[in-house]
Steps between C-alpha positions, in 0.01 A plus 500: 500500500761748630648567203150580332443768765886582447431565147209693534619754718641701309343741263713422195461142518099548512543754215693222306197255547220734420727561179488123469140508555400684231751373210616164622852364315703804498851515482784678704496801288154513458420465847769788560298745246182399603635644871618793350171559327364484932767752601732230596864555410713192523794363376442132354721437798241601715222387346727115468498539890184543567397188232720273707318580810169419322594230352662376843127479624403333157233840401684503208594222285779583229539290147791522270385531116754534264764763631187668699413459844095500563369618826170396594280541823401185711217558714443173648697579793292847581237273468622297756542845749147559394358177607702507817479807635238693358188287379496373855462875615188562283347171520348587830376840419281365227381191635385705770392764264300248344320400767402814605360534215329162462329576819399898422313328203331234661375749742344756276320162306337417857 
């Protein structure tokens, strides 16, 4: 789980998954034009760094096709934050929510 939070703290790598995110299975040098197109100038160096860390904490999965390298975005494990630390947080809210509201109604029927 560290390296999920790891990965996601910096701006580029979130940039690089929100790229993902809306055209999954890019490769390294369309990835690197599709962060130019954002205003990000990288070097495919930079933008092979910051893959590596993502793929250390498995957001992105990467398949070999031919002589092409596709990227591709893996959201199970954000899922997996989600369900761990944030559904918990808003389960109570509307559950309670819920009731409140269960009980406003059953007043105004008396």
């Amino acid at each position: 789980m560290d390296a999920i939070f790891k990965a996601l703290a910096d701006d580029t790598r979130r940039l690089i998954l929100d790229v993902l995110r809306e055209q999954d299975g890019q490769t390294l040098q369309e990835l690197e034009v599709s962060l130019a197109e954002q205003g990000v100038e990288m070097t495919r160096f930079g933008v092979m760094k910051h893959l590596k860390v993502l793929e250390a904490a498995f957001l992105v999965i990467s398949r070999k096709q031919g002589r092409f390298k596709y990227h591709h975005l893996n959201v199970v494990p954000l899922q997996e934050v989600i369900d761990r630390w944030i559904e918990p947080l808003t389960q109570k809210p509307l559950a309670r929510a819920t009731l409140d509201l269960k009980a406003k109604l059953e007043g105004e029927v008396k």
